[in-house]
N, C-alpha and C positions, 0 to 999 in steps of 0.2 A: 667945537670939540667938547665943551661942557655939556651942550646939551644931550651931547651923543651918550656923553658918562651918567650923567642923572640916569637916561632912557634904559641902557645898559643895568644900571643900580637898581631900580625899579624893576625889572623883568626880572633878575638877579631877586630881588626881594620875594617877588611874588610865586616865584619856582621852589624857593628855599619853604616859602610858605604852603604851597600846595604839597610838599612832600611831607609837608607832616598831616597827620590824622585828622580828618574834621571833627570842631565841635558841632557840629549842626549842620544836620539832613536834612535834604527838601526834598519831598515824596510828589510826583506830583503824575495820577493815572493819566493817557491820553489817547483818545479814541476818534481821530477826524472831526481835530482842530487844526485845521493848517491855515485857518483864517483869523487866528488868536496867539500864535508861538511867539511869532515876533516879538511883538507888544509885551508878551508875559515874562519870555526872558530880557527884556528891557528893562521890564518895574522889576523884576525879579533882584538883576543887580542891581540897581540904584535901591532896594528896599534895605539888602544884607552886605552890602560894604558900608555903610558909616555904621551899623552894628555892632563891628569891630571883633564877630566871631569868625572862624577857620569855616567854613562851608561848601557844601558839595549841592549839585541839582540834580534829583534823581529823574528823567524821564521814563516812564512804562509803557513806552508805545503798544496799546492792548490791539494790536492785529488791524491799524487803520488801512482802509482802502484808497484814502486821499494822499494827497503829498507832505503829509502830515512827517513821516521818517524822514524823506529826504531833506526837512527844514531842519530835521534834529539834529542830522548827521550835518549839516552845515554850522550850526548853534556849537554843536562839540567842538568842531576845529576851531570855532575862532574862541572858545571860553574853556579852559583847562579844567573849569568849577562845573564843569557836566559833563554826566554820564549820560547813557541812553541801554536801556534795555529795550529789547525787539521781542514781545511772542510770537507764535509762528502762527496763530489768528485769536479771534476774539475771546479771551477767557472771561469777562465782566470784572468789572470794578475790584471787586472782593480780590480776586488774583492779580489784578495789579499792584496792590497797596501792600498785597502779602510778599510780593515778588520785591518789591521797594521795602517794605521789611526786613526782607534776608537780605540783600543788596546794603543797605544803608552802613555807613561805619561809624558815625559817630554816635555820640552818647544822650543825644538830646533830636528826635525825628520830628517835622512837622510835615502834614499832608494839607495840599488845597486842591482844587479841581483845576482844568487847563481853558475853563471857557470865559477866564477873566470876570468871572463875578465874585471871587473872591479875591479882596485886598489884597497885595504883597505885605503892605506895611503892618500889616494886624500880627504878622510871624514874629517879630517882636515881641510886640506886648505878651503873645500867649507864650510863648519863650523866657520870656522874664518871670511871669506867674508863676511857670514851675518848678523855678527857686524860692516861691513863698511856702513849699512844702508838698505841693502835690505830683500826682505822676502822669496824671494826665489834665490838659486846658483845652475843653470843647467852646467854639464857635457858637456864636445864638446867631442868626440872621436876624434881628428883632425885627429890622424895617426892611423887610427882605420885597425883591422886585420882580415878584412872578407874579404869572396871572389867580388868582382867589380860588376860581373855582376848583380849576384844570391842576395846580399845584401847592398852592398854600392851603387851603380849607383840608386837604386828605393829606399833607402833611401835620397841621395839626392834632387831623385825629389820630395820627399814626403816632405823633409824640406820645400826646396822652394813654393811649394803650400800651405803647409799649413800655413808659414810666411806671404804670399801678401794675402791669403784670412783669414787671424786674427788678421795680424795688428803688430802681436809680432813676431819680428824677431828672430829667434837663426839658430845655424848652426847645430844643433841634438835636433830634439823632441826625438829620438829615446830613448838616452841615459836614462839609469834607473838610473844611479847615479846622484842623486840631494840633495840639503840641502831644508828645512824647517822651518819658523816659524810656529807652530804646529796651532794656530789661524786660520792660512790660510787655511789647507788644513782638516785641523777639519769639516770645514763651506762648503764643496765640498762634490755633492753627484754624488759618479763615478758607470757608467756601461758603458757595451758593451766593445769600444775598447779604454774610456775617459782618460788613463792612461797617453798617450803619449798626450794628448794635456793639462793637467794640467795648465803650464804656460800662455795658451792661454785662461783657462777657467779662473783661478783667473787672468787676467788680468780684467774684467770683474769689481773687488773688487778695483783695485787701486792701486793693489801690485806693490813693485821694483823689477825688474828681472834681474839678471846679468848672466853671461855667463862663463866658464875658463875651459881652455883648462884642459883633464885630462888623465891619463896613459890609455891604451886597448891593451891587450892578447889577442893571441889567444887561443880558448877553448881546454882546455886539456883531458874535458871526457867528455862525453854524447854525446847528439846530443841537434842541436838548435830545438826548439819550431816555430820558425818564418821561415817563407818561403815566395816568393811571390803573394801567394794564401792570404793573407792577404791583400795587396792593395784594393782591393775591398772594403773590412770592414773598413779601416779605410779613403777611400775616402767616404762613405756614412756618417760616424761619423765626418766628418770632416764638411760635411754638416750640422749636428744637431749642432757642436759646434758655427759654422757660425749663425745657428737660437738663440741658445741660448743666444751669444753672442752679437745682435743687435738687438730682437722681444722677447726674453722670456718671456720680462714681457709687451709686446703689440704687439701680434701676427695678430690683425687686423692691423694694420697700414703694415704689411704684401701685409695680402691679402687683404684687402680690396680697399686701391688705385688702384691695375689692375680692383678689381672686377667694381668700379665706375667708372673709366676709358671705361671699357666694354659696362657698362649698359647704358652710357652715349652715345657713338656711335649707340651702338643698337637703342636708343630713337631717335637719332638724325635721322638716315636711314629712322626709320620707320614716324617720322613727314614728312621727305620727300618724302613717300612715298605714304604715305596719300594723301597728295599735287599732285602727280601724279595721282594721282587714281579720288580724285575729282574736284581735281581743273583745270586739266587739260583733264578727261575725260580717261586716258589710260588705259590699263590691267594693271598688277603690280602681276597677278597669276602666270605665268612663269619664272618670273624673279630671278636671284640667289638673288639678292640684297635684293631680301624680305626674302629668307633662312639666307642671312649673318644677316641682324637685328636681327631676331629671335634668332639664336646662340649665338648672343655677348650680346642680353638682359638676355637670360635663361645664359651664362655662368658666367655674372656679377650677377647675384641672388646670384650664388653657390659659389663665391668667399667670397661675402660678407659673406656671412652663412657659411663660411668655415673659416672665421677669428673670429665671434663670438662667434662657437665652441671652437675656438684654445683659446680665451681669460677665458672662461669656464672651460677648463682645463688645463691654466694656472695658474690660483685662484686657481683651484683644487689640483696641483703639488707643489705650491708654499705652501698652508697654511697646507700639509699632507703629508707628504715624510720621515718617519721613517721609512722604511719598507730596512733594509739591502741586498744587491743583493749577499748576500751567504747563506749559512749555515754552522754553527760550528759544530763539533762532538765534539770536549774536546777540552781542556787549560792545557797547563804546566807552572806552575811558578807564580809568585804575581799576581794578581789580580788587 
């Protein structure tokens, strides 16, 4: 009979406790890992019950073909601390994290990947960090367990460029395990491949960024998602972060200084050109000099008009941007 009251007390505890609001969200994208769930909601709780914070599991099932859902939808029923969202197919990373963004309820998010190379117990430590003042605590892989070529060597160089061209230094964009004040990354609106420059877009906002070293495994099922066919995508996106990040919100001052810059020489050639022709008597029909005026007036028009475009739908993007870059199929769990 006692034991029956303890077990009773204890369910009693833990319902009383799921009814109130999480301090801390666990974000975590998944894309056909069904040879990793287990395991990960395993370490998962045993990492965040002696923590002693209120916690929720976010799963983003990104459109898997494997039996990937039906473990989650098994995982929900027996653990009341996860959710599961479903897209209706593969929207990439970036819209999973974004989806687990709006999704999240508590005040404090952390995201890791689903293929168990990143630590549970690390959620911690970078959870703890951002009580020392900051808004966001990025993962370092320092001793990280991929192959050199194929993934760490074009990761590095991917760090370094994208450090000197955003200003925000860290030693792994790469890393999906990061901490959150949820403010932050509420107010970010990610697509394409925006996932892995996070810290460089809320830099933008004024945020503290810190950095700490954290554990990396290697993968013990599935296969990786990332390859070096990826470089491409996100040297272009690196590009838009660079835009967004010094013109978003005055994309003439872009283009328009070359474009003035242009139309100004062009002017300038062809006054002197004029001067040739009548002041001096000469032809000026043959000459490239009269082609180059003409190119750098017509090319400085189309700059300018290509920044007041840009400013156009700037206003446009800025005052109208609900429109989520997934879609949901269903939801498991609170609301």
């Amino acid at each position: 009979m006692a034991s029956e009251t303890e077990t009773r007390s204890v369910r009693e505890r833990s319902s009383q406790a799921l009814s109130l609001e999480p301090e801390l969200s666990i974000v975590i994208p998944v894309f056909n890992e069904e040879g990793s769930l287990a395991a990960l909601h395993q370490e998962l709780t045993a990492a965040l019950e002696p923590f002693g914070k209120r916690y929720e599991i976010l799963f983003i099932d990104d459109g898997s073909t494997d039996a990937s859902f039906a473990l989650l939808k098994s995982i929900h029923h027996r653990d009341e601390h996860v959710r599961v969202v479903r897209f209706r197919k593969n929207f990439g990373q970036t819209a999973a994290l974004a989806a687990g963004f709006a999704e999240a309820r508590a005040p404090v998010i952390a995201t890791l990947d689903a293929d168990l190379q990143n630590d549970p117990k690390d959620i911690a430590r970078l959870v703890e960090r951002l009580d020392a003042g900051f808004d966001i605590v990025c993962g370092w892989r320092k001793d990280r367990k991929d192959a050199f070529f194929a993934r760490k060597l074009p990761s590095q160089i991917a760090n370094w460029l994208i450090s000197v061209t955003t200003g925000v230094h860290l030693h792994d964009y790469g890393c999906t395990l990061k901490a959150f004040r949820s403010e932050v990354v509420k107010n970010l609106h990610l697509y394409g491949e925006m996932h892995r420059f996070i810290p460089a877009v809320a830099s933008g906002f004024g945020v503290a960024i810190d950095e700490m070293v954290v554990g990396h495994r290697p993968r013990r099922a599935g296969e990786s998602k990332y390859g070096i066919s990826r470089t491409v995508r996100v040297v272009l996106d690196l590009i838009t972060v660079k835009f967004l990040l010094d013109f978003s919100h005055r994309p003439l001052q872009l283009f328009g200084l070359p474009g003035l810059s242009m139309g100004a020489v062009g002017f300038a050639l062809g006054v002197y050109l004029t001067w040739v022709k009548f002041g001096l008597g000469q032809p000026i029909a043959g000459r490239p000099l009269l082609l180059l005026a003409v190119l750098f007036m017509v090319f400085g028009v189309q700059l300018v008009s290509l920044g007041l475009i840009g400013e156009l739908q700037a206003r446009a993007y800025h005052e109208n941007r609900s429109a989520p870059p997934y879609a949901i199929r269903e939801k498991l769990g609170r609301d």
